[in-house]
N, C-alpha and C positions, 0 to 999 in steps of 0.2 A: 422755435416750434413750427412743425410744418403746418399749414393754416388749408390744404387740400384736401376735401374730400374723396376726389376721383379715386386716389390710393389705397383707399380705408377697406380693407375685406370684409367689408360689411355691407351686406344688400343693400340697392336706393331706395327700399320701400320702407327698410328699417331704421336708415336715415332720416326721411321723412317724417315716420311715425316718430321719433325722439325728438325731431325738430320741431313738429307739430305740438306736442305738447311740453317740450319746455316753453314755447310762447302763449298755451294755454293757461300752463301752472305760473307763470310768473304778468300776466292779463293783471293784474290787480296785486300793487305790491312789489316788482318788477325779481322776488327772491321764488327762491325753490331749495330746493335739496337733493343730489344725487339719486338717493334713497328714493325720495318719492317719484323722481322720473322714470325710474327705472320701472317700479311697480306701474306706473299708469301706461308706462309703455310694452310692458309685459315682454324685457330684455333684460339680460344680465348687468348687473351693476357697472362690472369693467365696459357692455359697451356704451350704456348708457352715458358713463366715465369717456370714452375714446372719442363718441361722437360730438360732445359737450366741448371738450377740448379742443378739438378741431373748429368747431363752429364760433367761439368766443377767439381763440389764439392767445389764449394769455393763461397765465397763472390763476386758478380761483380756489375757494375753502369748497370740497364734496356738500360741506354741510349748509353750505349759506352762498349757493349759485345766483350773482345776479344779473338780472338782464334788462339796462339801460334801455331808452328808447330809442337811442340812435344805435346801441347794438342789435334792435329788432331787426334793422333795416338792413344789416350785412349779414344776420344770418338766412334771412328771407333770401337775401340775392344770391348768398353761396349756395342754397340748398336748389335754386332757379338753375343755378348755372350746370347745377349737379343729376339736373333732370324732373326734380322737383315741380308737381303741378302749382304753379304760383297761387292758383286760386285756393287752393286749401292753405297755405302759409298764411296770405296775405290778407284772411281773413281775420285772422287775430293783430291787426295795427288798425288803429284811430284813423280818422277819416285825415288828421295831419299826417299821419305815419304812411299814408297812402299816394297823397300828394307829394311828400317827401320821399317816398320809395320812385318814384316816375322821376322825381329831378336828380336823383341821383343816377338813375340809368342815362339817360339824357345827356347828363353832366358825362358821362363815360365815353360817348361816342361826340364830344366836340361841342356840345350847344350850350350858349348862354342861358341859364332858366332863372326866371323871377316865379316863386309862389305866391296863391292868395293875394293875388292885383285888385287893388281898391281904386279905381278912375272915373274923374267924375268934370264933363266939361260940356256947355252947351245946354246946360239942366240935364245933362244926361248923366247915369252912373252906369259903369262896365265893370262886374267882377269876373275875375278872370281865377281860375283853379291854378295853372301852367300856364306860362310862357317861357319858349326857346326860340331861340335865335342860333342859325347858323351860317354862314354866308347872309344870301340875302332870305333864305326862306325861315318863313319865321310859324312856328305850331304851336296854336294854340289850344288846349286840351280842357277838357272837362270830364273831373274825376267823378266816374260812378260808381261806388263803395257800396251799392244796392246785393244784397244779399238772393240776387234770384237776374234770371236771364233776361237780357234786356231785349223789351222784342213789340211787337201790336205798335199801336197808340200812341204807349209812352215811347219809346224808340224813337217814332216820327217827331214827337213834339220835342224830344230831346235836341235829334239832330236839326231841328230849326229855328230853337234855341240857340245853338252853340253858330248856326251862321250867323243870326241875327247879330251874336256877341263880334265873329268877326269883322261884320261889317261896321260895327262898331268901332270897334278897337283900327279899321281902317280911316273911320274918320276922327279919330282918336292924333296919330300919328301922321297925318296930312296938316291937321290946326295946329299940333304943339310942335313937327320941324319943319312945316313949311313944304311948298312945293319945288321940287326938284329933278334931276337926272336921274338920281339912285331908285331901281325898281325893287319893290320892298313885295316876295308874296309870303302872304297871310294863308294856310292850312287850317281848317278846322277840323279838329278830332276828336272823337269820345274815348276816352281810356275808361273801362269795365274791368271790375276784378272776375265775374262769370262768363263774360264773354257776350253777345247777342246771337240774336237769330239771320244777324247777318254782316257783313264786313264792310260793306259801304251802303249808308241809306239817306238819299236824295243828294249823294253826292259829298256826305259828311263823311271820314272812315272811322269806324267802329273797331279800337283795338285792344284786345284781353290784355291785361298787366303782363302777363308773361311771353306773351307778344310784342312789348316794345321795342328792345332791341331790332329783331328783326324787321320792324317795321318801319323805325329810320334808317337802318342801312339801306333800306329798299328804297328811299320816300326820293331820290332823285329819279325813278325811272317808273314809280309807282302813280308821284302828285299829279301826272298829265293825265290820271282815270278821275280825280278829286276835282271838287271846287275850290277855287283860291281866286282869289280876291288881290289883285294889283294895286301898288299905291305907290305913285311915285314922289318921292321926298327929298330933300336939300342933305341931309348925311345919312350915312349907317347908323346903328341902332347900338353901337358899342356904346358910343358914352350915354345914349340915355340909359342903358342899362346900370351902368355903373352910379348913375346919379340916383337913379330908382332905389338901390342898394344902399344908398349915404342917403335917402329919403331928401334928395334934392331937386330931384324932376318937376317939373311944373303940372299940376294937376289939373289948373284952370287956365288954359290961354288967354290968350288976348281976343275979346269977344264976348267969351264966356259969361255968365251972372251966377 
């Protein structure tokens, strides 16, 4: 089955609309039914049918459509890639779904991601949304799944939030491998599904969910406008990641209480 959009004679607007609420109608319950998509999308049953097909790529019953939550995340990024405003998709996925939609993009362009980092050393605790690793630069993200533009007040207190985490997670990774040759930099970024009132703030970047991509292809020639945080340490960050994965990482150094 061919699993493209771009092909489909069918407008991107109509696309969307069908996309949009087959993750509305199946929000609770993860089922739907052709029939009703079609009625709430206010399209013909065939394309209601066309688009469903393409979006899922599999075999399903008209009458008993369902849409897993790790199938949220691929109709979301086909409809992204199809032109689709992310922030209307991505509104209908859980704040996991969210976080999990960003590591999946991530994971596409090369980088090692850990979700929902629990770290705690020094009496200190560091939760972490994302973390990627790529080379040596390593981003770390906080998802705001905030249903309105991120901007004023809260903005600022966000993005000095999200440093304070990295300088955290900088002292983080100095205790637990040690001081060394390897230059380790740390990015902080906000990932927003509506976007803010602005793209970089106090030095943090501010990037819309449907923005991501583009925003690591850029982030080698982009990070020297950003604050990062250097830290230099005795290995790369592959096998802690990996140990972090097998929940074998050391949480408390040597030091630590």
């Amino acid at each position: 089955m061919r699993n493209s959009l771009s092909d489909l004679n069918i407008k991107p607007e109509i696309v969307t609309k069908v996309a949009e609420n087959l993750l509305k109608l199946t929000l609770q319950g993860n089922r739907t039914t052709i029939d009703t998509l079609a009625a709430y999308s206010m399209v013909s049953r065939g394309v209601a049918y066309e688009v469903v097909a393409r979006l899922l790529d599999k075999d399903f019953d008209a009458n008993n459509v369902e849409v897993a939550d790790d199938v949220k995340l691929t109709v979301v990024l086909k409809c992204i890639r199809n032109g689709a405003p992310a922030e209307i998709l991505a509104r209908y996925l859980s704040w996991k779904n969210f976080e999990a939609l960003s590591a999946k993009v991530l994971r596409e362009y090369g980088f090692d991601v850990l979700t929902n980092l629990r770290l705690q050393f020094l009496r200190k605790r560091c939760e972490i949304d994302v973390l990627a690793a790529r080379d040596t630069n390593v981003l770390l993200l906080d998802c705001k799944r905030w249903n309105a533009i991120l901007s004023g007040k809260r903005l600022s207190l966000v993005s000095e939030s999200q440093m304070k985490r990295a300088r955290m997670f900088s002292e983080y990774l100095l205790s637990t491998l040690g001081e060394g040759g390897i230059v380790i930099e740390i990015i902080p970024a906000i990932l927003t599904l509506y976007g803010s009132s602005k793209w970089v703030e106090s030095g943090v970047a501010v990037v819309p969910i449907e923005f991501l991509g583009s925003f690591v292809e850029k982030l080698p020639e982009i990070k020297y406008n950003l604050k990062r945080i250097k830290v230099r340490v005795s290995s790369t960050l592959d096998i802690w990641f990996r140990q972090q994965r097998e929940g074998n990482a050391p949480q408390r150094p040597y030091g630590s209480s």
